[in-house]
C-alpha positions as CSV (number, residue, x, y, z in Angstrom):
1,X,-35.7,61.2,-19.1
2,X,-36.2,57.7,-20.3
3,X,-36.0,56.5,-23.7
4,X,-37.8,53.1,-23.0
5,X,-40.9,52.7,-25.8
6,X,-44.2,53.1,-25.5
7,X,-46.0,49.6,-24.8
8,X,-49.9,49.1,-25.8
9,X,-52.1,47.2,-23.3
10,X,-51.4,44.2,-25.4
11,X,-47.7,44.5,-25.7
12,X,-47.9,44.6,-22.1
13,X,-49.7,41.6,-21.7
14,X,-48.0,39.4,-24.9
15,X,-44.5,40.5,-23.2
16,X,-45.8,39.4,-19.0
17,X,-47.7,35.9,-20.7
18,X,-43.8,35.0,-22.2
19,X,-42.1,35.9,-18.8
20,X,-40.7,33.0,-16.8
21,X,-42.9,31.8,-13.8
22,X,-46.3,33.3,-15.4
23,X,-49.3,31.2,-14.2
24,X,-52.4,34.0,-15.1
25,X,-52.9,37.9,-15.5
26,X,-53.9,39.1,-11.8
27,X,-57.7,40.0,-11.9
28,X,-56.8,43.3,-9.7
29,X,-53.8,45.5,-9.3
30,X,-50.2,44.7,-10.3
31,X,-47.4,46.2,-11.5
32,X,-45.7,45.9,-15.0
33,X,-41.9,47.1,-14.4
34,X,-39.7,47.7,-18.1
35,X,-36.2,47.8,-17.4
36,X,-34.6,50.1,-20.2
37,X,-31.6,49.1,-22.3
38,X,-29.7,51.7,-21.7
39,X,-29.4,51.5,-17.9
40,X,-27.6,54.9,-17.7
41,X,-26.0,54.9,-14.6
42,X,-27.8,57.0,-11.5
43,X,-30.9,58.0,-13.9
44,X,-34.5,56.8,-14.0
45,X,-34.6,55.3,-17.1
46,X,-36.7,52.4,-16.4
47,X,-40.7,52.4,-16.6
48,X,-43.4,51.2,-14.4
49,X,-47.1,50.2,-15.5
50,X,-49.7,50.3,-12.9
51,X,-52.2,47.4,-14.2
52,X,-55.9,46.7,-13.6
53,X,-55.9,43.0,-14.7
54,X,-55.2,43.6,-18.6
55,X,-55.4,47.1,-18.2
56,X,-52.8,49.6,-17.8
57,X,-54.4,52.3,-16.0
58,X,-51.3,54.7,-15.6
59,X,-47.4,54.7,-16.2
60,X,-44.4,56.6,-14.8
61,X,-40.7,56.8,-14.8
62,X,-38.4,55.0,-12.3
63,X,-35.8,52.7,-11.8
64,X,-35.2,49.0,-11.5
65,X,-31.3,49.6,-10.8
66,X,-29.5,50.7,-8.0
67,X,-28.4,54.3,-8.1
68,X,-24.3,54.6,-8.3
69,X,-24.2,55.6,-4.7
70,X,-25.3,51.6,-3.9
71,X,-23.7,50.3,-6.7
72,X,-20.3,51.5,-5.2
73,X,-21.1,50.9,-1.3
74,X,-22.7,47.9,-1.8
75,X,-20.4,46.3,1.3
76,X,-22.2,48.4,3.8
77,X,-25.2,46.1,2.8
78,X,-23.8,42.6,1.5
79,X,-20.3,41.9,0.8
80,X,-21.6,39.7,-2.6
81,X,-22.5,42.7,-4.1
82,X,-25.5,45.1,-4.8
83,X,-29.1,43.1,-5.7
84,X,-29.8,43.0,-8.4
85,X,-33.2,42.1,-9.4
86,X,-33.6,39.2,-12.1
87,X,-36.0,40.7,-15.0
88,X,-38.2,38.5,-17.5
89,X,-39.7,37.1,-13.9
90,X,-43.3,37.2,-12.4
91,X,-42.9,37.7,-8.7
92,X,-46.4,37.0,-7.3
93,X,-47.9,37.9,-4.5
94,X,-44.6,39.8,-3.2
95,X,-45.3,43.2,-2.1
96,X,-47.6,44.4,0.8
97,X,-48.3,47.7,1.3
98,X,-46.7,49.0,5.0
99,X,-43.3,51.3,5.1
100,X,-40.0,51.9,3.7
101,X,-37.7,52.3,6.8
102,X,-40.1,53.3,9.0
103,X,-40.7,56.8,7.5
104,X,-42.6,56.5,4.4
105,X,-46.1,54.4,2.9
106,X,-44.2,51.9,0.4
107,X,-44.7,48.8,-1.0
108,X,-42.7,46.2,1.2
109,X,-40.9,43.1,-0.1
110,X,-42.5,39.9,1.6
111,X,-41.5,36.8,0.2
112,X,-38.0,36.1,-1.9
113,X,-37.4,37.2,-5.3
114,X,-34.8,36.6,-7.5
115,X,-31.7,38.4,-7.7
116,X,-27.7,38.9,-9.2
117,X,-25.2,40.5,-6.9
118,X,-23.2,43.3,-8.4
119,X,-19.6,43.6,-7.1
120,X,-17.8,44.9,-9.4
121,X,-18.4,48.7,-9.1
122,X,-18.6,49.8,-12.9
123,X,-21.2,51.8,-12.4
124,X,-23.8,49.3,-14.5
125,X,-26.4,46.9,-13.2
126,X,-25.0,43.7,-14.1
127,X,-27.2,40.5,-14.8
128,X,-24.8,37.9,-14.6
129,X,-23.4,34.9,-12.6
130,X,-25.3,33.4,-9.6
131,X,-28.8,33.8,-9.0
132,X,-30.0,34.2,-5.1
133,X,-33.2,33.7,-4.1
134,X,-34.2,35.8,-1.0
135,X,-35.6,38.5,0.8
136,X,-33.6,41.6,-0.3
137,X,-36.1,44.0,1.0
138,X,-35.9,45.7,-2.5
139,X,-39.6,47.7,-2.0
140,X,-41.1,50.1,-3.7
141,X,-41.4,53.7,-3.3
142,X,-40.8,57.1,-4.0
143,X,-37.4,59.0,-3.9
144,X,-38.7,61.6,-0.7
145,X,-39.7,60.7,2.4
146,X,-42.0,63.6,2.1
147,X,-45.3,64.1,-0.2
148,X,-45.4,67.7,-0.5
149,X,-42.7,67.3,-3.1
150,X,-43.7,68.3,-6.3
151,X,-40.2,68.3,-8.3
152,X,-39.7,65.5,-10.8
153,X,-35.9,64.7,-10.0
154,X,-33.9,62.2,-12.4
155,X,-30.9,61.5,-10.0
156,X,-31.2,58.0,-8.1
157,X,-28.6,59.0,-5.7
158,X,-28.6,56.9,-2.5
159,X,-32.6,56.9,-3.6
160,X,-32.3,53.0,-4.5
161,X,-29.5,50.3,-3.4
162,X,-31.7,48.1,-5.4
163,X,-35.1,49.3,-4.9
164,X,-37.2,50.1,-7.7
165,X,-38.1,53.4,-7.1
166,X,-40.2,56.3,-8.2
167,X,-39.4,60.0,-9.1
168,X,-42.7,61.0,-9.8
169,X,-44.8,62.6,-6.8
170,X,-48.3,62.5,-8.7
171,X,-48.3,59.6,-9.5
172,X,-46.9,57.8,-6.1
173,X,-48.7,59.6,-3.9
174,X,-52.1,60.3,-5.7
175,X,-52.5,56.5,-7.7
176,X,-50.1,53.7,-6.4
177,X,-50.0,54.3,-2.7
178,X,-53.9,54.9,-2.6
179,X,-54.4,51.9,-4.5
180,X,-53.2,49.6,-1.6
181,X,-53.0,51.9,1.2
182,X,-54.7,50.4,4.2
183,X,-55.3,47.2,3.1
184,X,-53.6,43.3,3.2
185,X,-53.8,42.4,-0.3
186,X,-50.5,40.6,-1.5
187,X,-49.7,42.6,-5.1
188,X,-48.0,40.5,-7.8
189,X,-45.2,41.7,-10.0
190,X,-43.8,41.3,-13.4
191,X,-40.9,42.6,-14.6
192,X,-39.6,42.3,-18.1
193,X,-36.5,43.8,-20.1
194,X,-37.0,46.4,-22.8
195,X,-37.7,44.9,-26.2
């Protein structure tokens, strides 16, 4: 389970107007990503905040780290290290809706975000040293390729190798994935450390 605080609609929005890169709120959807303190490794600690301009309309667990099974293989992918993505960032317009490997509706990276690359295999997500500005194709989505799951797991597993990533079946596949399902909008995101 994660420990990370409850935010208010207002912390939410104080906390995304302080975060580097922010221009304006986004009059639609967007998500609000809070990456927990306590990053305890291969758990969903982390929270995300589906937003409705300066609404929040729902919230789940998840995780904005890689799982220990990435942080660990990471050469199979990039012999820098696993990416990690930088937090206290707005990434606008950077997901589209369309699929994660071919198998599942997810939100896909499109344009570069910022990331660190973790090579040092301690098990923790490490912000530190260069920053890399790319494509990582770290989408969002859930941690099943199938909906009918109804469990709400808390091992990442192989689940993310830097994608943030969802262990809650409601809420993916009955209010995020419908949300943008179908359609071309570009969705904005803002991701901010615990405080």
């Amino acid at each position: 389970m994660t420990n990370v605080r409850n935010y208010s609609d207002a912390d939410l929005i104080n906390s995304a107007r302080k975060t580097n890169g922010f221009k304006d709120i986004p009059k639609g959807y967007w998500l609000l990503f809070v990456r927990s303190n306590e990053d305890e490794p291969n758990r969903y600690d982390d929270k995300l905040y589906f937003m409705n301009g300066y609404k929040c309309r729902a919230v789940t667990s998840c995780t904005t780290n890689s799982g220990t099974y990435g942080l660990l293989n990471f050469k199979k992918w990039n012999s820098k290290g696993t990416a990690i993505i930088k937090f206290d960032e707005w990434y606008y317009d950077t997901y589209q809706y369309g699929l994660h490997r071919g198998k599942m509706g997810a939100l896909r990276q499109v344009k570069p975000m910022k990331y660190y690359r973790d090579g040092n295999k301690d098990l923790k997500s490490d912000e530190k040293g260069k920053v890399y500005e790319e494509i990582a194709y770290t989408n969002i989505h859930f941690n099943s390729y199938t909906n009918k799951s109804k469990l709400l797991t808390w091992i990442i597993g192989a689940w993310s190798v830097g994608c943030m990533v969802m262990n809650d079946a409601f809420f993916y596949w009955n209010i995020l994935i419908p949300a943008f399902k179908g359609k071309k909008d570009l969705i904005s995101v803002c991701c901010i450390k615990e405080n």
